[in-house]
C-alpha positions as CSV (number, residue, x, y, z in Angstrom):
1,X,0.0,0.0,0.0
2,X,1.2,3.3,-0.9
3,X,1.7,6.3,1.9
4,X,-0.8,9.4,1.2
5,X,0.8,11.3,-1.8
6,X,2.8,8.7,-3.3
7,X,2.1,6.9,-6.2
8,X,1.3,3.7,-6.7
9,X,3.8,1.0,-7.8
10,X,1.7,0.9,-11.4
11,X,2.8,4.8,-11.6
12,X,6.3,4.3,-10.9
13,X,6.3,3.4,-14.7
14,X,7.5,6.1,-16.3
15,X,8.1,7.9,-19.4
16,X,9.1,5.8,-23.0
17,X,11.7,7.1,-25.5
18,X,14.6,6.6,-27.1
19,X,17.5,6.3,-26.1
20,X,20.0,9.3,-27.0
21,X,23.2,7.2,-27.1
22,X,21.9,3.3,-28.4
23,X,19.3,4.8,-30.4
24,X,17.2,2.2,-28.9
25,X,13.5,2.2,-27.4
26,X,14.2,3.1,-23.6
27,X,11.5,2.8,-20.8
28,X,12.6,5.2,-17.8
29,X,10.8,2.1,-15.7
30,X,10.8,3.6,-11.9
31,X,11.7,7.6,-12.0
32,X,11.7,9.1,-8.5
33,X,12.0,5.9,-6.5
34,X,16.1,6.2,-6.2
35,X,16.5,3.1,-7.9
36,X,19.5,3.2,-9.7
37,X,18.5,0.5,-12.4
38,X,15.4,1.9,-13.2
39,X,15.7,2.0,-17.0
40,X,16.6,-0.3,-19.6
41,X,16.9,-0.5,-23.6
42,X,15.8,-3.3,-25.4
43,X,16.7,-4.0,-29.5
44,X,13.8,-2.6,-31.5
45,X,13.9,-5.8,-33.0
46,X,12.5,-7.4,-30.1
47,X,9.8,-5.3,-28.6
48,X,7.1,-7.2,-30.6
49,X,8.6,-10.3,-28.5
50,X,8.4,-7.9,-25.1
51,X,4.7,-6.9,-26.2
52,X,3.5,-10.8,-27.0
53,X,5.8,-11.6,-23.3
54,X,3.8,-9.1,-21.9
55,X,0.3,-9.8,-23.7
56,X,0.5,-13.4,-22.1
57,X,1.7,-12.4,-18.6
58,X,-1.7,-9.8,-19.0
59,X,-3.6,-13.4,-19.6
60,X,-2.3,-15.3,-16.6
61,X,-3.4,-12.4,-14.5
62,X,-6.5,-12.2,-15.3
63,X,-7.0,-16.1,-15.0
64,X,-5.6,-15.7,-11.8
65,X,-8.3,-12.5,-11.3
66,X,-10.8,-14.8,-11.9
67,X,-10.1,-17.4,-10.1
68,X,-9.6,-15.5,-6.9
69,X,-13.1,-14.3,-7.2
70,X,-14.1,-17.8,-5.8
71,X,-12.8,-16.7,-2.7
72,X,-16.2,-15.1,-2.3
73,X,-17.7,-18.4,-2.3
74,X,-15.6,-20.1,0.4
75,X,-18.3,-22.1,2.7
76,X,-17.7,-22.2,6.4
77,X,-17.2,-25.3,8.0
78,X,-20.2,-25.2,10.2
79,X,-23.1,-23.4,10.9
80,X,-21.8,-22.1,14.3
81,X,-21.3,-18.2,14.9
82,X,-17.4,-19.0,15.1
83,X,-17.7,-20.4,11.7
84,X,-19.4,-18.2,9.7
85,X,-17.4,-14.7,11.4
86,X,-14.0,-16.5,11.0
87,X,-14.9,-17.5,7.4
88,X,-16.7,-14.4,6.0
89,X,-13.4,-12.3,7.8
90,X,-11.3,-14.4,5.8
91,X,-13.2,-13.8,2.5
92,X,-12.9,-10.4,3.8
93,X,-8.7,-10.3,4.1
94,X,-8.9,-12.3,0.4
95,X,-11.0,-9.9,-1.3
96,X,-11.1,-6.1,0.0
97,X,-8.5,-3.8,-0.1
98,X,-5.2,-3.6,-2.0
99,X,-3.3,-6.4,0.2
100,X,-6.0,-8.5,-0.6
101,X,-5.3,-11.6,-3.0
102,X,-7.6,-10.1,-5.2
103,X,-6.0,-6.1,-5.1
104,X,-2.8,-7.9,-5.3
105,X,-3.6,-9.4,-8.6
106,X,-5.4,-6.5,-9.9
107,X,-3.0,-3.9,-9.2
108,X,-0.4,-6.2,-10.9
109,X,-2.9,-6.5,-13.8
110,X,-3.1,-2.3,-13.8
111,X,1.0,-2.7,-13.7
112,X,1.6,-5.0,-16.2
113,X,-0.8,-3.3,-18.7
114,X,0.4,0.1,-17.8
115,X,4.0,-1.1,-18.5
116,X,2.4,-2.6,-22.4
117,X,1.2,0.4,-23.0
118,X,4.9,2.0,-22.4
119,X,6.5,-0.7,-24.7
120,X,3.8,0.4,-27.2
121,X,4.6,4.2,-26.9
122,X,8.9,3.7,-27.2
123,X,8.2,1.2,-30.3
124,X,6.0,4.2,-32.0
125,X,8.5,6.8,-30.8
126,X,11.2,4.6,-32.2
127,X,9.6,4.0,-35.6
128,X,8.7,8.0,-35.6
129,X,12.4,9.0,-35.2
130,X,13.8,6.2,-37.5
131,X,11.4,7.8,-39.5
132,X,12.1,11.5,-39.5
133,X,16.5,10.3,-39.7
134,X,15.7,8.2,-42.9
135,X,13.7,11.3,-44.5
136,X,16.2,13.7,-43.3
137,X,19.3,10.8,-45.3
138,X,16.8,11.4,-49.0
């Protein structure tokens, strides 16, 4: 969970681009979080490869979304008043709030997708500056 005013580990993504020395698509991954590795380049050849990676990863989670919604269905084991509060506050720590197995898998959803759409924005700011150099060459 994120302190008031901070973002969110999905916002921590930051801005796509290329890179000014490789001349490759560069993701700036985790700007203001002091983490000294927060960027990397990757070959423009293989971002489709990094988008389909992604894409499938994006699947699995929401498998996984859905099958943490049966959670809501857990039965108790008896009938008893013990029972049913123990097991409706264990659906309750599975499935509200953002530490719950279900916020868990969401947020990473939100992360995962956010971090597609960043891929996709450095692969069209790539092809728009490979562009502009080969039209500048003619």
């Amino acid at each position: 969970m994120s302190a008031q005013g901070e973002p969110t580990p999905h916002e921590h993504i930051g801005n796509a681009g290329a890179s000014p020395v490789a001349g490759r698509p560069r993701l700036d991954a985790f700007p203001g979080t002091g983490a000294t590795t927060g960027c990397f380049e990757v070959s423009p050849d293989e971002l489709d490869a990094v988008k389909a990676d992604l894409d499938e990863a994006l699947e699995e989670l929401r498998r996984a979304s859905d099958t943490a919604q049966y959670f809501r269905t857990i039965l108790p084991p008896g009938n008893d008043e013990v029972s049913v509060s123990t097991t409706n506050e264990i659906i309750k720590h599975l499935t509200v709030g953002s530490g719950s197995a279900v916020g868990v898998v969401d947020e990473m959803r939100r992360w995962v997708g956010d971090l597609r759409g960043k891929v996709e924005a450095a692969q069209r700011e790539y092809r728009r500056i490979d562009e502009a150099n080969q039209i500048g060459e003619s």
